[in-house]
C-alpha positions as CSV (number, residue, x, y, z in Angstrom):
1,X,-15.7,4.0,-8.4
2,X,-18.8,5.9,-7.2
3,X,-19.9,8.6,-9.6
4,X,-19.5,11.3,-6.7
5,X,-16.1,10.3,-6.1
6,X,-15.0,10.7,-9.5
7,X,-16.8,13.9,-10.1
8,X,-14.7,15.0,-7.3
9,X,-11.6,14.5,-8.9
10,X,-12.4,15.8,-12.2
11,X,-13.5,18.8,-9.9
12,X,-10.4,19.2,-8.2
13,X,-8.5,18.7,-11.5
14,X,-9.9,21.2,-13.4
15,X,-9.3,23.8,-10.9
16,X,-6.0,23.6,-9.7
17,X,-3.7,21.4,-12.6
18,X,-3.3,23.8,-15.3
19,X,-3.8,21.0,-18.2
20,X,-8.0,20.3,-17.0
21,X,-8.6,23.5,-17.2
22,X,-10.7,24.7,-19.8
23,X,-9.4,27.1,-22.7
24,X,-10.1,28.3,-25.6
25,X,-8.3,28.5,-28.6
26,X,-6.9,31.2,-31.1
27,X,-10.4,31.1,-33.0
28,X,-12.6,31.0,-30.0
29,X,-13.3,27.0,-29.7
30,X,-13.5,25.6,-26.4
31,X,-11.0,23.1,-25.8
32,X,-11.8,19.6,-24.4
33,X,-13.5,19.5,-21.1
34,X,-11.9,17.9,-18.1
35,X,-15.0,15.4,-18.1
36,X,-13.3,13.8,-21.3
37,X,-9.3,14.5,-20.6
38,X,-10.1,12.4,-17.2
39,X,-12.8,10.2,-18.5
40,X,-10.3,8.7,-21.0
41,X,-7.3,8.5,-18.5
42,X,-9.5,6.0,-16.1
43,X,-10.6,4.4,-18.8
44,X,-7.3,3.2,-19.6
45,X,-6.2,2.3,-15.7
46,X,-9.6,0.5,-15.5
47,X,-9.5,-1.7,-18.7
48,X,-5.5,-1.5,-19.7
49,X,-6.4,-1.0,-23.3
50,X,-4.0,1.1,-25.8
51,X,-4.8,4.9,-26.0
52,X,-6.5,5.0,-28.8
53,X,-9.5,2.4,-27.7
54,X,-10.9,5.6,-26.4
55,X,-11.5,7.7,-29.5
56,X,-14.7,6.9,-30.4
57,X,-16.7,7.2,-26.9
58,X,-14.5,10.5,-25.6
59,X,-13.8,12.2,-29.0
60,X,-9.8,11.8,-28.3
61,X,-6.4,11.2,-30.8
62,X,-4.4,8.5,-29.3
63,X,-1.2,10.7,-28.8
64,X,-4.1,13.1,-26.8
65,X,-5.7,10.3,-25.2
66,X,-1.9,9.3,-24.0
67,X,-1.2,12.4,-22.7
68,X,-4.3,12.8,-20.8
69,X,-3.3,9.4,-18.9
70,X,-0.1,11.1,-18.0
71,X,-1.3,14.3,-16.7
72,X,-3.7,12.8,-14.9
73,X,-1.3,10.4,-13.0
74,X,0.8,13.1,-12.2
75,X,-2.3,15.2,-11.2
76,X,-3.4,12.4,-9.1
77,X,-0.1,12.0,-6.9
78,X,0.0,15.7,-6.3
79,X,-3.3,16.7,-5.2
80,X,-4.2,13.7,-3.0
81,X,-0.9,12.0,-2.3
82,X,-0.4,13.5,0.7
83,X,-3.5,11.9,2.0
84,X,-3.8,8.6,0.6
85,X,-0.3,7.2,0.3
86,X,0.6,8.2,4.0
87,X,1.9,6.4,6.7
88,X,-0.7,5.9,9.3
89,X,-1.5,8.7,11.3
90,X,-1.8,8.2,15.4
91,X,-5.7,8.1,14.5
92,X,-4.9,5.3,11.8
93,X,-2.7,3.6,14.5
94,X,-5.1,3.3,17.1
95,X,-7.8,1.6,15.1
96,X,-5.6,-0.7,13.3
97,X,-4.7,-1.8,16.6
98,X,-7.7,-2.0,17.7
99,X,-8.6,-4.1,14.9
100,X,-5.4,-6.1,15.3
101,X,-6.4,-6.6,19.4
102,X,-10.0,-7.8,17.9
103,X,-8.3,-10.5,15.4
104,X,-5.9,-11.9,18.0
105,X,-2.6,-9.8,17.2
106,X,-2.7,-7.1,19.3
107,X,0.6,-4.8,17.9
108,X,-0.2,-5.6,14.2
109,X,-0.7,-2.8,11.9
110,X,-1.0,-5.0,8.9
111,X,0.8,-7.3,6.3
112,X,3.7,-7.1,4.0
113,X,3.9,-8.4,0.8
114,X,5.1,-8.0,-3.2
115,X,4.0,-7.9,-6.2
116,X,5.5,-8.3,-9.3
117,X,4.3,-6.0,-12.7
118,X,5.2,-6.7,-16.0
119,X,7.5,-4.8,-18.3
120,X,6.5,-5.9,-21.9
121,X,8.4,-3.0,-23.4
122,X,11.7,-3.1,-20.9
123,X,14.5,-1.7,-22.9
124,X,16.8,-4.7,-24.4
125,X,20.0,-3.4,-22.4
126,X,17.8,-3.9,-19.4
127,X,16.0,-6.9,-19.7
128,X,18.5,-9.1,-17.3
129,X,18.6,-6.4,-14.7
130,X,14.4,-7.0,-14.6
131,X,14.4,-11.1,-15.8
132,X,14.5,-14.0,-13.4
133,X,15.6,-16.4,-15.7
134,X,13.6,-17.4,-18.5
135,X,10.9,-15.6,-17.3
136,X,9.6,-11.7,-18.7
137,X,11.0,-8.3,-17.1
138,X,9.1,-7.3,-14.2
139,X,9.0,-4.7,-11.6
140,X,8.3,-5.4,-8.0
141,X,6.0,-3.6,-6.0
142,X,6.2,-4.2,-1.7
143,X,3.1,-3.1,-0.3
144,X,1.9,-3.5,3.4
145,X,-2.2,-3.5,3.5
146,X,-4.6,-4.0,6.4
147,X,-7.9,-5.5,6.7
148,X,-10.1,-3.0,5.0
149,X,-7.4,-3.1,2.0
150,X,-6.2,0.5,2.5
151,X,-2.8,0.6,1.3
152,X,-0.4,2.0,3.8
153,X,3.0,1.6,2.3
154,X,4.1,1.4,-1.1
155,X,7.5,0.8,-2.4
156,X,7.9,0.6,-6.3
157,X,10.3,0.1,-9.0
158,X,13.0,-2.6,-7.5
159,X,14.1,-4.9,-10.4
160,X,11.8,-8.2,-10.9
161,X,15.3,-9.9,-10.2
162,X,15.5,-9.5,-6.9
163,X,13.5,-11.5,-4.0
164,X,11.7,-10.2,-1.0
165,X,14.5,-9.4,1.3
166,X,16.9,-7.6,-1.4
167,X,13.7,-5.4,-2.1
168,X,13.4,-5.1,2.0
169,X,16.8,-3.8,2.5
170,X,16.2,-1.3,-0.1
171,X,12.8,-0.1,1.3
172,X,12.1,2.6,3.2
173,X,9.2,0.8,5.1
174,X,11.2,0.9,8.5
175,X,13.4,4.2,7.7
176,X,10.8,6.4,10.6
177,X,11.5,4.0,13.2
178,X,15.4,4.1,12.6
179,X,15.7,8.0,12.6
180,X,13.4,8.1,15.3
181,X,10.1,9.9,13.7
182,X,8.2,7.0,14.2
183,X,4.6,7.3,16.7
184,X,5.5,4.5,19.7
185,X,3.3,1.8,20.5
186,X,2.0,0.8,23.7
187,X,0.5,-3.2,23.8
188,X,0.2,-6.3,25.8
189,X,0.6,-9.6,24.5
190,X,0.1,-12.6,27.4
191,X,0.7,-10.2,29.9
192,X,4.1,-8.7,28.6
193,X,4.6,-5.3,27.3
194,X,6.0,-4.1,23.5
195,X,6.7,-1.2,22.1
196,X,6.8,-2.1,18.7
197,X,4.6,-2.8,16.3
198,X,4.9,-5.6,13.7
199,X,3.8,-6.7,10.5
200,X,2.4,-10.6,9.4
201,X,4.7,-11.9,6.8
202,X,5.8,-15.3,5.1
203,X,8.7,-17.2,4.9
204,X,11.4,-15.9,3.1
205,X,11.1,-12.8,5.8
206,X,13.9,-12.5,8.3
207,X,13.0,-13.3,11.8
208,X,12.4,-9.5,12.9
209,X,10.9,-8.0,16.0
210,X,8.6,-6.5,13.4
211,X,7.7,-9.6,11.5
212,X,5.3,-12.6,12.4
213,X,5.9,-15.4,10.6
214,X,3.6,-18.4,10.6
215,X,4.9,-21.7,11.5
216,X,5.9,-24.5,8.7
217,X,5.5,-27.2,10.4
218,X,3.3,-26.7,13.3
219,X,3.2,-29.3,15.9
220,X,0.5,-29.7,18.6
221,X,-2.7,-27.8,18.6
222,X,-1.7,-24.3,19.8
223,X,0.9,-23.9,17.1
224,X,-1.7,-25.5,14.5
225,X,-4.1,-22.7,15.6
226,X,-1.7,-20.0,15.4
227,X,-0.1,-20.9,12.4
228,X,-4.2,-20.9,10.7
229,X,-4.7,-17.9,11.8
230,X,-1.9,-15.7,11.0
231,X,-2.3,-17.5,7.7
232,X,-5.6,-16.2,7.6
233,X,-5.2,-12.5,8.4
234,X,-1.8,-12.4,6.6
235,X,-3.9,-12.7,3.0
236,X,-4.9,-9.2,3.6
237,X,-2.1,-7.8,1.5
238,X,-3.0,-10.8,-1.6
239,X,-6.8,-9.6,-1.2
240,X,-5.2,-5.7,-1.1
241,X,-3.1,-7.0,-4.8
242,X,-6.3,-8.8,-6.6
243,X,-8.5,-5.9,-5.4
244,X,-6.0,-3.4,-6.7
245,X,-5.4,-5.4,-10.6
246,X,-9.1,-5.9,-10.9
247,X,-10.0,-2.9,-10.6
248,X,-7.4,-1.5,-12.8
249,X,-6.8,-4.1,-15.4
250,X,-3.5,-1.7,-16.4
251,X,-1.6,-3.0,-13.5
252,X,-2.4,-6.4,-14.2
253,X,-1.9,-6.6,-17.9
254,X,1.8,-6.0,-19.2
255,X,2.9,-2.8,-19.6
256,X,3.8,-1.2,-22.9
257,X,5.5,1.8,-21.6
258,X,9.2,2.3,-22.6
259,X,9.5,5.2,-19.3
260,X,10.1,3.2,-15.9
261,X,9.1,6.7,-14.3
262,X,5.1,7.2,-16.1
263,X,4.7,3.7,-14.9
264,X,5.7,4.4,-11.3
265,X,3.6,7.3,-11.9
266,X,0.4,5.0,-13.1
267,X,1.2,2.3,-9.9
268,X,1.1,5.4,-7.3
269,X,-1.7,6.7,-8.9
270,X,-3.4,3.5,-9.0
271,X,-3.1,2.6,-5.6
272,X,-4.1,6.3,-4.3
273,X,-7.4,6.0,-6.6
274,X,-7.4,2.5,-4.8
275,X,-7.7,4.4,-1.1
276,X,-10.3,6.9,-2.1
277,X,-12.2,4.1,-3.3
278,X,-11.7,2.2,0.1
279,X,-12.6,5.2,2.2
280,X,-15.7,6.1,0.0
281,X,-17.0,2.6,0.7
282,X,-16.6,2.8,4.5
283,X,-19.3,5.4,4.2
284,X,-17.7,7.1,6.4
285,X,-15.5,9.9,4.5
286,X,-14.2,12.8,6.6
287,X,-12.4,15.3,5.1
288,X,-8.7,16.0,6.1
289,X,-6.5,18.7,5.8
290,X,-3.2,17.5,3.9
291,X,-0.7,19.6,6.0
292,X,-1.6,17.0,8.6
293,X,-0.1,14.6,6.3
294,X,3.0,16.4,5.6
295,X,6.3,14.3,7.0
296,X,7.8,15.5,10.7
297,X,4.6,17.4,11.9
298,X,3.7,17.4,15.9
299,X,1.0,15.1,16.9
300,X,-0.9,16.5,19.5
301,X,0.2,14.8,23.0
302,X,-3.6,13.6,23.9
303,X,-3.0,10.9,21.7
304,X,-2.4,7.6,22.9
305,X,-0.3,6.9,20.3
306,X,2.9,9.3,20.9
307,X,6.3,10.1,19.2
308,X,9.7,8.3,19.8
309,X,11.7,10.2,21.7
310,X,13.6,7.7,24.0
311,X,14.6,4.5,21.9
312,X,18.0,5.7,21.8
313,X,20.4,6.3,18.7
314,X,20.0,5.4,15.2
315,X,22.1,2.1,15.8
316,X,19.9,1.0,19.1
317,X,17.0,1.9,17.2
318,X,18.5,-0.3,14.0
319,X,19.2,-3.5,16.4
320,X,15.3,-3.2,18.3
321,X,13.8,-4.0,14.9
322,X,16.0,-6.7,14.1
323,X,16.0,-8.3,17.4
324,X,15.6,-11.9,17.0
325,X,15.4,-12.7,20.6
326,X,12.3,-10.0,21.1
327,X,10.8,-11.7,17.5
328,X,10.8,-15.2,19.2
329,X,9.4,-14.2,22.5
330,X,6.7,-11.8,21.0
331,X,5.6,-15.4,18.2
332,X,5.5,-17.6,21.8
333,X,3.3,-14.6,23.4
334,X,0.8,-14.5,20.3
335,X,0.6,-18.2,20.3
336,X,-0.9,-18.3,23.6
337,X,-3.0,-15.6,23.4
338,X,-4.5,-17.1,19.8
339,X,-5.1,-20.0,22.1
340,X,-6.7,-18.2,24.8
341,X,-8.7,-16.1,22.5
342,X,-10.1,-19.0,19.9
343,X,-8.6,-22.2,21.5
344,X,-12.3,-22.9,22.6
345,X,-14.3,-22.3,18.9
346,X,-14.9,-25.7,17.1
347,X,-11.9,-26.4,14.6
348,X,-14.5,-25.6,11.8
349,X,-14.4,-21.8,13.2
350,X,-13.1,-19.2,10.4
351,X,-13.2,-16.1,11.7
């Protein structure tokens, strides 16, 4: 994280969460500054040490140090969790899909994936719930990333028990296309038209109108090509995981919380910090007002991306996604457009 960046949060900390601010007590000493309540929270999501391997560089107690990391969390998902754990805006949509058109899936806003985090400290009475047989309590994260490794959709806390699609029929990653809130998308693929846009995905997904599998077995070299490629730009959401544990080692090492709610507060926070960062490096940072973020607002009509308004009832809506027929032609469409698109680069080519 750029200094900058990080000054910026301290900055918006200490003026509008009440526990950065700076106080004084009943004999006149200044409390701590937010510089050190926030400098030892990141310390801890960066390295995923214990609270008290801070105390000698930031002056802190461990239960202090501890409570910094939880204030800040929570500080962290209120002021800028509007903004950076939204669904994409018709701005975002348009140059995702513009990227997607670029890659050779035009209509793909990203890839869907999960992760699974470890519970060292699950409670006893809950450790089958989170276990997969022998293995340690974990809870699954379901994430759907794009190319730049913005996060756009996070889904945390399912038991480490259940698989990919249990955790999908929990999610709400399609609930603004089912009610009908959901911008509409307008691409060709070989000529045909769709209106909705899908995700890349592996195996164990179900055979969605909003899921592009690659191909086990591919046969012949357009399906050989297809299936490299969506392999390819389907490792987006693994880059989007590494990226995200590396750069906060408390996500990757076990956790040693006992409250399953601080560490779905130190995941979303993790992930928003992991935005900012993305933006910041795109050297490119615009500021945006967070009521444009806010769930239900009006998009102006300009746009080329555009509100729902005639997919029909909740139930219609329910069978377009799962359409298997409309999944099978749109996989048949993308394979000869791959072709058209890179069927002439040597078989070397990675793009």
């Amino acid at each position: 994280m750029n200094k900058p960046l990080f000054l910026r949060i301290v900055h918006r900390l200490s003026t509008e969460v009440e526990y950065f601010q700076p106080s004084e007590d009943a004999t006149g000493r200044s409390s701590l500054s937010p510089l050190q309540k926030c400098t030892a929270a990141i310390r801890q999501l960066a390295y995923g040490g214990g609270a008290d391997t801070v105390d000698e560089y930031v002056r802190l107690g461990e239960t202090t140090a501890r409570k910094c990391l939880h204030h800040f969390t929570a500080g962290i998902i209120y002021l800028f969790g509007d903004e950076y754990l939204r669904r994409p805006t018709p701005e975002d949509l348009e140059r995702l899909l513009q990227i997607g058109e670029e890659r050779g899936f035009p209509g793909m806003v990203g890839s869907i994936d999960c992760m699974h985090w470890e519970w060292k400290n699950c409670p006893t009475a809950w450790k089958g719930m989170y276990s997969r047989g022998t293995s340690k309590p974990t809870i699954v994260l379901e994430a759907v990333a794009s190319s730049d490794l913005w996060i756009w959709h996070a889904f945390f806390g399912a038991p480490g028990t259940m698989n990919d699609l249990n955790i999908l029929d929990r999610s709400p990653v399609f609930d603004e296309i089912i009610n009908g809130n959901a911008p509409e998308v307008n691409f060709y693929v070989n000529g045909r038209e769709y209106h909705l846009a899908y995700y890349l995905a592996d195996g164990i997904y179900p055979k969605w109108a909003t899921f592009i599998q690659s191909i086990r077995l591919p046969q012949g070299p357009k399906n050989c090509l297809f299936a490299k490629h969506q392999e390819d730009v389907r490792k987006d959401v693994e880059r989007a995981f590494g990226v995200l544990q590396a750069r906060f080692a408390v996500v990757r090492n076990p956790s040693n919380l006992w409250d399953k709610y601080k560490i779905g507060n130190i995941m979303r926070a993790c992930i928003i910090l992991h935005n900012m960062i993305v933006e910041d490096e795109r050297d490119s940072y615009t500021q945006h007002n967070a009521s444009e973020f806010q769930q239900g607002e009006d998009v102006d009509p300009t746009f080329v991306v555009k509100r729902t308004t005639n997919l029909g009832n909740t139930i219609g809506r329910r069978a377009e996604v799962r359409d298997r027929q409309g999944h099978q032609q749109l996989k048949e469409d993308l394979i000869e457009n791959i072709w058209a698109k890179f069927g002439h680069l040597p078989s070397n080519y990675n793009d």
